[in-house]
PDB file of N, CA, C and O in Angstrom:
ATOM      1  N   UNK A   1      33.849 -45.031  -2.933  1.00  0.00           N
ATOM      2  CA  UNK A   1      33.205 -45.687  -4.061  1.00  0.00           C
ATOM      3  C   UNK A   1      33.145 -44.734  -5.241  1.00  0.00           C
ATOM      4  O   UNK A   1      33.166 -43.547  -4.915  1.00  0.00           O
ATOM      5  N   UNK A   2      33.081 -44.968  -6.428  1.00  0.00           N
ATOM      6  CA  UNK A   2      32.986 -44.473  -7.139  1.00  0.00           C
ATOM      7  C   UNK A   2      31.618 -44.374  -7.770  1.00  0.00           C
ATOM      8  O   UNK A   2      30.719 -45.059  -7.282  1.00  0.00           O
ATOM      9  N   UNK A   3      31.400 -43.699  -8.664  1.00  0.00           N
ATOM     10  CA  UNK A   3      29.981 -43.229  -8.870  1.00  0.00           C
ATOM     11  C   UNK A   3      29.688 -43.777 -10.092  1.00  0.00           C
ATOM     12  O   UNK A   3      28.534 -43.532 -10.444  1.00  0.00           O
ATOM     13  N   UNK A   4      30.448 -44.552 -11.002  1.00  0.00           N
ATOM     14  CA  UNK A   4      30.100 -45.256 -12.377  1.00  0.00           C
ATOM     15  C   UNK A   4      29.808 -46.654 -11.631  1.00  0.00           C
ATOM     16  O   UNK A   4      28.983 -47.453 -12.076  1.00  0.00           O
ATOM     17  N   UNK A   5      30.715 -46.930 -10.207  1.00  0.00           N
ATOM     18  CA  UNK A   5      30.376 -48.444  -9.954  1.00  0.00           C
ATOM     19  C   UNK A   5      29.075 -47.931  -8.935  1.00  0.00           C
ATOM     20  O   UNK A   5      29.224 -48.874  -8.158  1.00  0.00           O
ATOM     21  N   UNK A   6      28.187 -47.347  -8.476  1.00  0.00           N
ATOM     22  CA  UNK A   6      27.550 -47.194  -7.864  1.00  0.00           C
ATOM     23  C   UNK A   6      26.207 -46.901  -9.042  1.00  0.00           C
ATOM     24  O   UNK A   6      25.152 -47.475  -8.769  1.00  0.00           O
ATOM     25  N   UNK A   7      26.233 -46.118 -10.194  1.00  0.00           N
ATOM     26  CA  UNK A   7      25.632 -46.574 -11.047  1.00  0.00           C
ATOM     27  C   UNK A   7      24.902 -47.689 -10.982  1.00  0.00           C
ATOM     28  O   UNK A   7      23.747 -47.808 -10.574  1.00  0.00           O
ATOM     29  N   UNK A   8      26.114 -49.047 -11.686  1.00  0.00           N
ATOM     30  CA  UNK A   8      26.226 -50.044 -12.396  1.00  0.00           C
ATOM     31  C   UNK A   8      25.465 -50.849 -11.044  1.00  0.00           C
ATOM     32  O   UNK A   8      24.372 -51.318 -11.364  1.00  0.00           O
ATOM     33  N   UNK A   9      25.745 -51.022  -9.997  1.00  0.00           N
ATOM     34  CA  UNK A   9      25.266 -51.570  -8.871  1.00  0.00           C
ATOM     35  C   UNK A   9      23.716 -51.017  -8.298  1.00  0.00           C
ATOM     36  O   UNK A   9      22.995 -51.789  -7.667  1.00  0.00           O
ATOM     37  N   UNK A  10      23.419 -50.008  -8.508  1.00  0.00           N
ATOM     38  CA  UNK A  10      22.171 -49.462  -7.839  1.00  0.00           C
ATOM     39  C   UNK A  10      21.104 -48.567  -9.231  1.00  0.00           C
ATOM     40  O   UNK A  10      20.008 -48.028  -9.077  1.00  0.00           O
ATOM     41  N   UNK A  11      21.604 -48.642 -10.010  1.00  0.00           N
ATOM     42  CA  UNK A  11      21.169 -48.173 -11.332  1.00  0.00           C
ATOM     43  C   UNK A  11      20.831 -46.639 -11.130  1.00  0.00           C
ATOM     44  O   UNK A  11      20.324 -46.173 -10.110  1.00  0.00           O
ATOM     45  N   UNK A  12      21.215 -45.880 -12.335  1.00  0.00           N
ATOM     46  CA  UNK A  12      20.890 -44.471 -12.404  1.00  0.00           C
ATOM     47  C   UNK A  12      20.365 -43.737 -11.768  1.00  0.00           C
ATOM     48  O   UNK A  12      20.825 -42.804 -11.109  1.00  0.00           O
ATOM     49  N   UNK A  13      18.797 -44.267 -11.968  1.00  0.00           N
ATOM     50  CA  UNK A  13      17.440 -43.584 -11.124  1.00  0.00           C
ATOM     51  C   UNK A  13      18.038 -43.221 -10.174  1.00  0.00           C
ATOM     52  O   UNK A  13      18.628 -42.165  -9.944  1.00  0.00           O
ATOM     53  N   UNK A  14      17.811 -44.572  -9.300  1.00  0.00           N
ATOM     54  CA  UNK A  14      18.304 -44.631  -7.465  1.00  0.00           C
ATOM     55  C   UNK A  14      19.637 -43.511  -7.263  1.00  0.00           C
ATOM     56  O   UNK A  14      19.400 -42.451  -6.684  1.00  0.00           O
ATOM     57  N   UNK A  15      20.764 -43.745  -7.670  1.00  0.00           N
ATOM     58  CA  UNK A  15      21.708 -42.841  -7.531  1.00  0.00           C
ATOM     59  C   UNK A  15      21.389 -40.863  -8.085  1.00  0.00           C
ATOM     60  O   UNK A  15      21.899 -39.837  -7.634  1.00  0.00           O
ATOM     61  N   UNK A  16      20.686 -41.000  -8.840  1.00  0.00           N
ATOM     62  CA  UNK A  16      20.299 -39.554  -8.756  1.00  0.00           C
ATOM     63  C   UNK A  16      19.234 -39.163  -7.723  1.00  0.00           C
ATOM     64  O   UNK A  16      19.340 -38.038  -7.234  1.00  0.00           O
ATOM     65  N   UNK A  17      18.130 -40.019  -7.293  1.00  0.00           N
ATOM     66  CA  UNK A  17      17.496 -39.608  -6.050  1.00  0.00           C
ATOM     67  C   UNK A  17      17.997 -38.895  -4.972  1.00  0.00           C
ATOM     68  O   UNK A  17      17.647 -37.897  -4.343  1.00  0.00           O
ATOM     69  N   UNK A  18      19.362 -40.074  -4.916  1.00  0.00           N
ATOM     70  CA  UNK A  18      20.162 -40.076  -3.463  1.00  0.00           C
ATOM     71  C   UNK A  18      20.660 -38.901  -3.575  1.00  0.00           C
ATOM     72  O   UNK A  18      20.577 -38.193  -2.571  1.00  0.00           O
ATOM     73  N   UNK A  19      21.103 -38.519  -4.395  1.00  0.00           N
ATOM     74  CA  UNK A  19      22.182 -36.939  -4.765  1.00  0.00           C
ATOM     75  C   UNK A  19      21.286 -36.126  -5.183  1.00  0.00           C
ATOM     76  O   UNK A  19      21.709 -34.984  -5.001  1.00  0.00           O
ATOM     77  N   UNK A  20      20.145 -36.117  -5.704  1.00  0.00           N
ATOM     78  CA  UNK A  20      18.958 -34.685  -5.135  1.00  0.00           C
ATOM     79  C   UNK A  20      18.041 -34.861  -3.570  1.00  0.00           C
ATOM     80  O   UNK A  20      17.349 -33.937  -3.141  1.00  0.00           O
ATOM     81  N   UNK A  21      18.170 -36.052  -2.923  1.00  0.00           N
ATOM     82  CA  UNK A  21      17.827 -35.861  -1.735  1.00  0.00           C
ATOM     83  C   UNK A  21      18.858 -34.790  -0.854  1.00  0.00           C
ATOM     84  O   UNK A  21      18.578 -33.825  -0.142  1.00  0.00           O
ATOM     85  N   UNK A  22      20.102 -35.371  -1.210  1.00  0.00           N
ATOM     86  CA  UNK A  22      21.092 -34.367  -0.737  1.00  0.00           C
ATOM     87  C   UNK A  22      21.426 -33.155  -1.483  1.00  0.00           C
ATOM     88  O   UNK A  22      22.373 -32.593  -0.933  1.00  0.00           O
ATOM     89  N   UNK A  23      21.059 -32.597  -2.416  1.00  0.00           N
ATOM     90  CA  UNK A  23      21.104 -31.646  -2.518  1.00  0.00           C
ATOM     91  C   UNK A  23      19.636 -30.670  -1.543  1.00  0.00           C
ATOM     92  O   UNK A  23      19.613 -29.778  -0.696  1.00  0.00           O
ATOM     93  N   UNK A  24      18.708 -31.401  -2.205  1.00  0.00           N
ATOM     94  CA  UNK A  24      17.651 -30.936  -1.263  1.00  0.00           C
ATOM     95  C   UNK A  24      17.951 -30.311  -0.167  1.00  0.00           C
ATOM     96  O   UNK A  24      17.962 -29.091  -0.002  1.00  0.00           O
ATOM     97  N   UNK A  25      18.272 -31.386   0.828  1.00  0.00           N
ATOM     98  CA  UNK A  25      18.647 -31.195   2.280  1.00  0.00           C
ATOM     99  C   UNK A  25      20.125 -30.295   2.321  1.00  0.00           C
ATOM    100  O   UNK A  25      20.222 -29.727   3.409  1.00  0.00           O
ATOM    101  N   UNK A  26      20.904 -30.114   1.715  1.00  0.00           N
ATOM    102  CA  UNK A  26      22.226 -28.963   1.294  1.00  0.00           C
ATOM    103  C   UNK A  26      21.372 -27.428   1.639  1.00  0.00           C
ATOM    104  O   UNK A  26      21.558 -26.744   2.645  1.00  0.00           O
ATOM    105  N   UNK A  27      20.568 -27.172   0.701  1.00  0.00           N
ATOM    106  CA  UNK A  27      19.666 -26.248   0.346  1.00  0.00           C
ATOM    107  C   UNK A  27      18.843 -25.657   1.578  1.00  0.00           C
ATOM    108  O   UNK A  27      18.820 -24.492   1.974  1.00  0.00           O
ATOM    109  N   UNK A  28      18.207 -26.717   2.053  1.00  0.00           N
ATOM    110  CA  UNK A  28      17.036 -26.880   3.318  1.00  0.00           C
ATOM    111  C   UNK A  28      17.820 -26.310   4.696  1.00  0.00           C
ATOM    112  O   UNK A  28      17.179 -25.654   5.517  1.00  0.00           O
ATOM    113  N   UNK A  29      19.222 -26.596   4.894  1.00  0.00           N
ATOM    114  CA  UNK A  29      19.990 -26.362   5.573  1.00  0.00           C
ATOM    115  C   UNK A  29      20.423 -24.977   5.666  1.00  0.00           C
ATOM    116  O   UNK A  29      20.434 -24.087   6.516  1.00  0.00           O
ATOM    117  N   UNK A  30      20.858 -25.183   4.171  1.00  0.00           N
ATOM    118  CA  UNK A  30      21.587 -23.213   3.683  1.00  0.00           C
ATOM    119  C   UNK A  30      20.108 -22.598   4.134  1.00  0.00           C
ATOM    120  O   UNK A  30      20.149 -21.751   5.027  1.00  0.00           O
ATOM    121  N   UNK A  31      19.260 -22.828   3.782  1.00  0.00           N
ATOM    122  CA  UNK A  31      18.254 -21.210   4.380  1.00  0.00           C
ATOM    123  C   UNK A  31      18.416 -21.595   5.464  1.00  0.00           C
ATOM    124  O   UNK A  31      19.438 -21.058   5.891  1.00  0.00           O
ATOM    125  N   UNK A  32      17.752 -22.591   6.588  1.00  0.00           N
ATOM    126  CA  UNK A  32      17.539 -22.094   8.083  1.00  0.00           C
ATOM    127  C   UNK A  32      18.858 -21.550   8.555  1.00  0.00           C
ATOM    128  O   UNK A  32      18.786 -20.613   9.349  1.00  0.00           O
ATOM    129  N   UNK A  33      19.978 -21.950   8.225  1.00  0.00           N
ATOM    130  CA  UNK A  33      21.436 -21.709   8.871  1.00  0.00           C
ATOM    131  C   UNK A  33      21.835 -19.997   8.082  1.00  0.00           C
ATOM    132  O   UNK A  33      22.296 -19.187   8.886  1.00  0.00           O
ATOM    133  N   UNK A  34      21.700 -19.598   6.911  1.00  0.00           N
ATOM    134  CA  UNK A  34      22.064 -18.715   6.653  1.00  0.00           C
ATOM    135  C   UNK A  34      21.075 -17.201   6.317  1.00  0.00           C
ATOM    136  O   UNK A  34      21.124 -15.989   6.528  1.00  0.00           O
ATOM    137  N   UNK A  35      20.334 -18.069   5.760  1.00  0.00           N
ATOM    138  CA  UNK A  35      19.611 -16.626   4.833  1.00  0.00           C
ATOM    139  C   UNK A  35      18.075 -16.424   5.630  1.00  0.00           C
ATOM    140  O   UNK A  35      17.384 -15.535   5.133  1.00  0.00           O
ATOM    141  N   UNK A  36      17.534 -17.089   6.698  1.00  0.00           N
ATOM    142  CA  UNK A  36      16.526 -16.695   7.453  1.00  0.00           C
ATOM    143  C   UNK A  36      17.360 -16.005   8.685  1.00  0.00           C
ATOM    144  O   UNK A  36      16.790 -14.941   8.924  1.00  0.00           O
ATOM    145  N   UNK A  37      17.917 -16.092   9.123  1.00  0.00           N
ATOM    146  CA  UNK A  37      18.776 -15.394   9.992  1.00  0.00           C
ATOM    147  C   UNK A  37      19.394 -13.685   9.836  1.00  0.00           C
ATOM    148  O   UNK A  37      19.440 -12.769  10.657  1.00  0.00           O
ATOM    149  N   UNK A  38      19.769 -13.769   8.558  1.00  0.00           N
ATOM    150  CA  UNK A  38      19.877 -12.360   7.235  1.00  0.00           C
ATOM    151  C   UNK A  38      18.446 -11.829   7.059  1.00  0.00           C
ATOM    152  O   UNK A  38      18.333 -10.656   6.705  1.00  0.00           O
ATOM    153  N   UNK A  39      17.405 -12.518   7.255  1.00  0.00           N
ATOM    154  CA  UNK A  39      16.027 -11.949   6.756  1.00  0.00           C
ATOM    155  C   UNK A  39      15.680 -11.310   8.225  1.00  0.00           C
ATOM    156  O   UNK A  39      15.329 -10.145   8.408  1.00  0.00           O
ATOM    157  N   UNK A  40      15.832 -12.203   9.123  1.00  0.00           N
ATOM    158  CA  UNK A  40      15.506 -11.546  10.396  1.00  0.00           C
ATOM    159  C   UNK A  40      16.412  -9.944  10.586  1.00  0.00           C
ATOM    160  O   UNK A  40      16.039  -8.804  10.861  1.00  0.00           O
ATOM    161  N   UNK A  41      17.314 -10.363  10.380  1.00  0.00           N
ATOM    162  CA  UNK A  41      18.171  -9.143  10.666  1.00  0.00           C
ATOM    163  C   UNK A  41      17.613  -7.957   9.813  1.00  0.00           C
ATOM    164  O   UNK A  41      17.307  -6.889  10.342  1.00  0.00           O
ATOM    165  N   UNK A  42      17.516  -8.140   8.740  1.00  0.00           N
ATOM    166  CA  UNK A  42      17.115  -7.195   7.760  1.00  0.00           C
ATOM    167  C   UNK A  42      15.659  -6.844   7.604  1.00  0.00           C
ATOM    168  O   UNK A  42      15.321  -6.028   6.745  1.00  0.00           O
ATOM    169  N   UNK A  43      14.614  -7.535   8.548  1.00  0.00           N
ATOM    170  CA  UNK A  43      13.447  -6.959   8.888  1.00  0.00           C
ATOM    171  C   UNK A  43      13.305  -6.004  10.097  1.00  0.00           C
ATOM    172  O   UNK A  43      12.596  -5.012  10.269  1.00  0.00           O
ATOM    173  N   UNK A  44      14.534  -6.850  11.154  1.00  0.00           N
ATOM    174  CA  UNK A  44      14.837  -5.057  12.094  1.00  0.00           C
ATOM    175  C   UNK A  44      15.396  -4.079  11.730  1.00  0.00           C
ATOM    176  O   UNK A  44      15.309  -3.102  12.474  1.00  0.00           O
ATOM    177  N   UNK A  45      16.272  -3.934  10.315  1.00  0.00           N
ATOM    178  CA  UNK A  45      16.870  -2.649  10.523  1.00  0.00           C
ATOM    179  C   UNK A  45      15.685  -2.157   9.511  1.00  0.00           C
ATOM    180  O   UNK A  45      15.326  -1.040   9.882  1.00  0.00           O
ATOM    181  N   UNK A  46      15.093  -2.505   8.589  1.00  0.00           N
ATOM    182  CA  UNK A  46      13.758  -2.270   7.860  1.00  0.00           C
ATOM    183  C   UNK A  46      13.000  -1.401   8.942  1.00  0.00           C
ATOM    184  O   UNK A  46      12.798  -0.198   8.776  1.00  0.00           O
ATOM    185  N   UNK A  47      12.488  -2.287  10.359  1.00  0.00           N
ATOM    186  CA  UNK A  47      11.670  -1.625  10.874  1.00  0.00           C
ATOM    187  C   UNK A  47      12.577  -0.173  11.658  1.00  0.00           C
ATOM    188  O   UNK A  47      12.071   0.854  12.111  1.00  0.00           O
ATOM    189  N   UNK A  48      13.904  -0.526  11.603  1.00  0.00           N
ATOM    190  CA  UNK A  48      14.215   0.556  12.259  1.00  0.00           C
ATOM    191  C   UNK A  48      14.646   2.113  11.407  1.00  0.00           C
ATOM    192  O   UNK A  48      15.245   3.128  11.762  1.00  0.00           O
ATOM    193  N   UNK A  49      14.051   1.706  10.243  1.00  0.00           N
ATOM    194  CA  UNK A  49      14.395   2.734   9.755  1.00  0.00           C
ATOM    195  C   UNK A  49      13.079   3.510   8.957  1.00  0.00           C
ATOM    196  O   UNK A  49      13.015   4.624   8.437  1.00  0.00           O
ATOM    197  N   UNK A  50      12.121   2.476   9.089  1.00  0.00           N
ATOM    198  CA  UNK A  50      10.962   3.233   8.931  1.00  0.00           C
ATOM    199  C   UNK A  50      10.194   3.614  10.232  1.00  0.00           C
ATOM    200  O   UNK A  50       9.025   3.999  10.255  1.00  0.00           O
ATOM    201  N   UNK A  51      11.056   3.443  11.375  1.00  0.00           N
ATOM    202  CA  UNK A  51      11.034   4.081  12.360  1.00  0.00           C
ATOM    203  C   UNK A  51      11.632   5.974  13.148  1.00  0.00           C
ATOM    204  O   UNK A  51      11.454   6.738  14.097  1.00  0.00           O
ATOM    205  N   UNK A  52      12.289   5.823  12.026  1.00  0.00           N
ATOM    206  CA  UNK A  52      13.665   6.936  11.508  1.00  0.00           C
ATOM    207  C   UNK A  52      12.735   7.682  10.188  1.00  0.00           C
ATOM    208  O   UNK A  52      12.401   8.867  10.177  1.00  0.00           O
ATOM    209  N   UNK A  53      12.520   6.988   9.445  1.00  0.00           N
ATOM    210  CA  UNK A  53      11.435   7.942   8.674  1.00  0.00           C
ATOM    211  C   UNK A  53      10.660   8.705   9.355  1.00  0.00           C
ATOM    212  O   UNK A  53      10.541   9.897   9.073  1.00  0.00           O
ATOM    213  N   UNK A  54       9.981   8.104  10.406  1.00  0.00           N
ATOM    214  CA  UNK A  54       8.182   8.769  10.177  1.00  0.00           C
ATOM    215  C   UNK A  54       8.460  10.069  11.428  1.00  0.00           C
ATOM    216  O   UNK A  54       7.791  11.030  11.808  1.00  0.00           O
ATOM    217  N   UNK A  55      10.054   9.400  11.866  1.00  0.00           N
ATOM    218  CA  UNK A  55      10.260  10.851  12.724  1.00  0.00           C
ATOM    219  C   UNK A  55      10.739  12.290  12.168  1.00  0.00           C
ATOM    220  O   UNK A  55      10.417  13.432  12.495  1.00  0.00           O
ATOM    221  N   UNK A  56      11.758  11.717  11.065  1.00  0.00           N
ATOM    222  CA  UNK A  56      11.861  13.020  10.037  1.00  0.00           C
ATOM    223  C   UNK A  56      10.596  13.372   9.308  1.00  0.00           C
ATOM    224  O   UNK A  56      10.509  14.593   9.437  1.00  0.00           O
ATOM    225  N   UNK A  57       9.616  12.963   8.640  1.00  0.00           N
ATOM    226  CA  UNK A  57       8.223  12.954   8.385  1.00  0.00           C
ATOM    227  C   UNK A  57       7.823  14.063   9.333  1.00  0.00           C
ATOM    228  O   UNK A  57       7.634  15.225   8.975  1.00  0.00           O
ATOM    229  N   UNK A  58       7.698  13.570  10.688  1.00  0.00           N
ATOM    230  CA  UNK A  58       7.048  14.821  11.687  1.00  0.00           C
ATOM    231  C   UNK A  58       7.981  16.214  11.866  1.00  0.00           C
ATOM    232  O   UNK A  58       7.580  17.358  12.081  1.00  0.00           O
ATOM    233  N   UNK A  59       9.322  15.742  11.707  1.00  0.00           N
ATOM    234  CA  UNK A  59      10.234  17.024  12.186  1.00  0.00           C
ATOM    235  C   UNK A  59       9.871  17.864  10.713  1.00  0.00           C
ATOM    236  O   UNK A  59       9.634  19.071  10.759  1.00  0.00           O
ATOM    237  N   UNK A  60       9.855  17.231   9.621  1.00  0.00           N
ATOM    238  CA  UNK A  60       9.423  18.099   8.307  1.00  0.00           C
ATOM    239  C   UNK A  60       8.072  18.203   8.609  1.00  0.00           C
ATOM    240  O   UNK A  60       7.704  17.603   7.599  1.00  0.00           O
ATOM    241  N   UNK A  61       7.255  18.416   9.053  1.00  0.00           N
ATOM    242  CA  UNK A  61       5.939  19.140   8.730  1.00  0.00           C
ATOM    243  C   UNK A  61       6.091  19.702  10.095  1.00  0.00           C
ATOM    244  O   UNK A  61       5.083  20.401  10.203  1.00  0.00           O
ATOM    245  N   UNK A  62       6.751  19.804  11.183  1.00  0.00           N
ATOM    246  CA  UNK A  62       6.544  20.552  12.173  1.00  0.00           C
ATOM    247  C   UNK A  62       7.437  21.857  11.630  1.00  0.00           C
ATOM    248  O   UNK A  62       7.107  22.996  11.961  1.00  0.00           O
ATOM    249  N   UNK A  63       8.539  21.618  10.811  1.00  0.00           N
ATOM    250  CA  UNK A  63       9.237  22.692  10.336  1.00  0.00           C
ATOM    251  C   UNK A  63       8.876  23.390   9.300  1.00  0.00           C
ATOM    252  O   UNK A  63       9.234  24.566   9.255  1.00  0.00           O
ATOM    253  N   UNK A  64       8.227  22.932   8.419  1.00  0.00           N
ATOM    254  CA  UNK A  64       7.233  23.587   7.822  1.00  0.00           C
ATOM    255  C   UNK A  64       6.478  24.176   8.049  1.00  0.00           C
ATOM    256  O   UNK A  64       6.166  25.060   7.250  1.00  0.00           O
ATOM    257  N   UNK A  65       5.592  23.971   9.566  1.00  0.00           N
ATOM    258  CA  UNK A  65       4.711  24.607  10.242  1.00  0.00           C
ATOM    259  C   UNK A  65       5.310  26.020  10.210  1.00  0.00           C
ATOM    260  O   UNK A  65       4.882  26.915   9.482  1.00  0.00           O
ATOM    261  N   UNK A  66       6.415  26.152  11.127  1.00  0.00           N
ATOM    262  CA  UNK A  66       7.321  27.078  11.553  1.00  0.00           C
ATOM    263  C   UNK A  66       7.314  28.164  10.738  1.00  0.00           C
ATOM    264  O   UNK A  66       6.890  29.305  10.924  1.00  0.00           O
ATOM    265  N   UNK A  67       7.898  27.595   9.711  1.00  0.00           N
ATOM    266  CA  UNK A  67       8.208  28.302   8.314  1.00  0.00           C
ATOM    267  C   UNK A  67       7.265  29.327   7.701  1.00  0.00           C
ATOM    268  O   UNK A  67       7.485  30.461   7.275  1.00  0.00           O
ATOM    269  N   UNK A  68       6.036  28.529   7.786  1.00  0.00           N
ATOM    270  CA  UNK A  68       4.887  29.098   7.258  1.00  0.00           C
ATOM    271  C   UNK A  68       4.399  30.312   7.941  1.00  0.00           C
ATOM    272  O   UNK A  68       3.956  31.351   7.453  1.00  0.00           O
ATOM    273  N   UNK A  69       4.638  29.835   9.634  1.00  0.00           N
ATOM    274  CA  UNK A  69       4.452  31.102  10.696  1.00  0.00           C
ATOM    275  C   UNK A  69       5.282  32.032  10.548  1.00  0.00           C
ATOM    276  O   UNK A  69       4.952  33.099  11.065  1.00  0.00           O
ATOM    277  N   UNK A  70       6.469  31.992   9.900  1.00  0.00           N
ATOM    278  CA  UNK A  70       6.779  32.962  10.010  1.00  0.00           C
ATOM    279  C   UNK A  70       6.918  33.608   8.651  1.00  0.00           C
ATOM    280  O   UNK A  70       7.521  34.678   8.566  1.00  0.00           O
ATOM    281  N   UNK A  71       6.465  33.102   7.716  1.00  0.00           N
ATOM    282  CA  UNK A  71       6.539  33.862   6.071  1.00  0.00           C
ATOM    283  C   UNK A  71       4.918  35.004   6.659  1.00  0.00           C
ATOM    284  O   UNK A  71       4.707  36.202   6.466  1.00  0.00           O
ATOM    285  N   UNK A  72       4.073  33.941   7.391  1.00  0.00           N
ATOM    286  CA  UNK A  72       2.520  34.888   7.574  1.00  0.00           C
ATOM    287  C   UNK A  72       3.203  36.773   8.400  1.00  0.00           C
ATOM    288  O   UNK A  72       3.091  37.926   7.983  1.00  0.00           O
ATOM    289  N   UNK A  73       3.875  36.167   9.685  1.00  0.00           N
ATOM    290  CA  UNK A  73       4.370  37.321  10.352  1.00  0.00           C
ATOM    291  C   UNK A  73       4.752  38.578   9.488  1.00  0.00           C
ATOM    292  O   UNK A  73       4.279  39.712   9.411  1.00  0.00           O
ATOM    293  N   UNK A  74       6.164  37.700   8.645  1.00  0.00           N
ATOM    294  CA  UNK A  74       6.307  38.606   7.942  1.00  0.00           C
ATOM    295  C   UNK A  74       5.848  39.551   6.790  1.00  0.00           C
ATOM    296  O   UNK A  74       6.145  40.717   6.527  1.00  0.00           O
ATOM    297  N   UNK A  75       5.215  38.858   6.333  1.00  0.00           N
ATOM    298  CA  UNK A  75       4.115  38.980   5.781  1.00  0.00           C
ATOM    299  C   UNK A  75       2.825  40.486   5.907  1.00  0.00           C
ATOM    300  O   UNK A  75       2.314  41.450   5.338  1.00  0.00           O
ATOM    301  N   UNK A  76       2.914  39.589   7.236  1.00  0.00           N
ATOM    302  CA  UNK A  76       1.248  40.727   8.051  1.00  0.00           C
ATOM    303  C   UNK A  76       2.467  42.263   8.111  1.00  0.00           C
ATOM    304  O   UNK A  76       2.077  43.361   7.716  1.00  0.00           O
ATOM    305  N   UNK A  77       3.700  42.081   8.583  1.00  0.00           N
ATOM    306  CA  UNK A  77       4.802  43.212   8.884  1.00  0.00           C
ATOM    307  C   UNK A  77       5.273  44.205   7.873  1.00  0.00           C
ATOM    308  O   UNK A  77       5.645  45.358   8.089  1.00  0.00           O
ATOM    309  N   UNK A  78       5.192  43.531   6.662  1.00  0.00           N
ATOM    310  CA  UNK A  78       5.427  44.090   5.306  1.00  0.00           C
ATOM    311  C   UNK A  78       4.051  45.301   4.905  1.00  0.00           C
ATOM    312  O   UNK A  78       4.114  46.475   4.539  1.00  0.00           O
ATOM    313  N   UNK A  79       2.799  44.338   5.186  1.00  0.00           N
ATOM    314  CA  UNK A  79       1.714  44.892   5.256  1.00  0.00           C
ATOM    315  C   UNK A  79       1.487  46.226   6.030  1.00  0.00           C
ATOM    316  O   UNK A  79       1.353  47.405   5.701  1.00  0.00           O
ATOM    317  N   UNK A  80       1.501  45.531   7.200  1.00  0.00           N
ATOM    318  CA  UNK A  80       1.506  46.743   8.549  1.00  0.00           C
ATOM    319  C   UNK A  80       2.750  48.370   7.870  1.00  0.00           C
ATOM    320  O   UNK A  80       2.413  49.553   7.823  1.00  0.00           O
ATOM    321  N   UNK A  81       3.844  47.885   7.543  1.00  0.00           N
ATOM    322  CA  UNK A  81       4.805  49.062   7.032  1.00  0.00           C
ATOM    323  C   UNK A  81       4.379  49.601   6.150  1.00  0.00           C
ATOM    324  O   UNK A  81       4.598  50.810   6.220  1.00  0.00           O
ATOM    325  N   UNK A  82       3.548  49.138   4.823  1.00  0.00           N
ATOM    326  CA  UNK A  82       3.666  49.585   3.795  1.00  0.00           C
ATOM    327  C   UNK A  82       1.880  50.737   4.053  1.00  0.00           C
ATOM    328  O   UNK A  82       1.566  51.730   3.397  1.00  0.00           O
ATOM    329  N   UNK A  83       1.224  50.192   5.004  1.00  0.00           N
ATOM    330  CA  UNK A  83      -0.138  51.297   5.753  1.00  0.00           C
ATOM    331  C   UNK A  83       0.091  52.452   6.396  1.00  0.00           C
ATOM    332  O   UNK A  83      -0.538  53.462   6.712  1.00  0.00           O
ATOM    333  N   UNK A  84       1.868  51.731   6.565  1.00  0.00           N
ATOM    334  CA  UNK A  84       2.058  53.435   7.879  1.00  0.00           C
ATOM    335  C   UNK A  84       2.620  53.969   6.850  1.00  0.00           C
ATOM    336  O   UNK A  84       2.659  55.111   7.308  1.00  0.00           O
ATOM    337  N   UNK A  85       3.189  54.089   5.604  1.00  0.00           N
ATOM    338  CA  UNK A  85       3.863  55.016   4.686  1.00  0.00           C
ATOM    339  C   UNK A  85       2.396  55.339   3.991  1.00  0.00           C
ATOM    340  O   UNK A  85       2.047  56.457   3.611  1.00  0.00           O
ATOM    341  N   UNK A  86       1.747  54.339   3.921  1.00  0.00           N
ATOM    342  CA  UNK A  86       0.721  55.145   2.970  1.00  0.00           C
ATOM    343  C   UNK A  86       0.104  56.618   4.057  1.00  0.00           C
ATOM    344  O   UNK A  86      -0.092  57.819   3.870  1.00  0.00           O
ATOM    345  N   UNK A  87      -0.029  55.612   5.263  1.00  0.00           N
ATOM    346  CA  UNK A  87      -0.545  57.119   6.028  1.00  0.00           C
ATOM    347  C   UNK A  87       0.117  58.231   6.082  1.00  0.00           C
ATOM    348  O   UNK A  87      -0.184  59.309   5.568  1.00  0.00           O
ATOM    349  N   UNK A  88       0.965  57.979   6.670  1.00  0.00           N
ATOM    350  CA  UNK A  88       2.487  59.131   6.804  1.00  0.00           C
ATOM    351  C   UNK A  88       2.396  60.168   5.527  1.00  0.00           C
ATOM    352  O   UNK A  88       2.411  61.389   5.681  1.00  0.00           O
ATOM    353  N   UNK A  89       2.277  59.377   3.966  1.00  0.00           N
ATOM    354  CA  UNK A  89       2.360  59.926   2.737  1.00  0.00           C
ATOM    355  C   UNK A  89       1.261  61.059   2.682  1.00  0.00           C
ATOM    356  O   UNK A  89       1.484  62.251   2.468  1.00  0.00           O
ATOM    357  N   UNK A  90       0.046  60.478   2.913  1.00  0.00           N
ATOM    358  CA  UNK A  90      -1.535  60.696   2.902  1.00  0.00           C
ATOM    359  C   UNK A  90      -1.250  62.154   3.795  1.00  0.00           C
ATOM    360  O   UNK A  90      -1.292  63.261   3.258  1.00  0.00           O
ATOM    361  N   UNK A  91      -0.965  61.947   5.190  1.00  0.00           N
ATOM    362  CA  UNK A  91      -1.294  62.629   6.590  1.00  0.00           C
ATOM    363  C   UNK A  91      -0.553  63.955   6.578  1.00  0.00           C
ATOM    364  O   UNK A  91      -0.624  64.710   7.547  1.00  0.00           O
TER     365      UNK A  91
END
């Protein structure tokens, strides 16, 4: 059928209903079939990667820890050397 005689037979209104009901339902279709399916997917790798964060998160402040222990060591060692020259100097 054609759509000027479907017009003329069912008048304007009615024929644009029919063709935004179906677009509607086009639409209604495309998300459950495509793009909630993409959302699911993309809320696990979301969670899996702020799962992957919070472990680098800990490996950086445990390595930092580290770090810090050993700037103090060296630190206290620099100290400790620079008491025995003063003594040595002194003695």
């Amino acid at each position: 059928m054609d759509i000027v005689q479907l017009v003329s037979d069912f008048g304007f209104a009615t024929v644009m209903v029919v063709g935004l009901g179906y677009f509607v339902y086009f639409v209604w279709q495309t998300i459950n079939k495509v793009i909630d399916p993409a959302v699911q997917e993309m809320k696990i790798t979301i969670i899996r990667l702020t799962d992957q964060l919070r472990l680098l998160d800990q490996d950086m402040i445990r390595l930092q820890q580290k770090v810090n222990t050993v700037l103090e060591l060296n630190e206290k060692k620099i100290d400790k050397t620079r008491e025995n020259k003063r003594r040595s100097s002194k003695g």
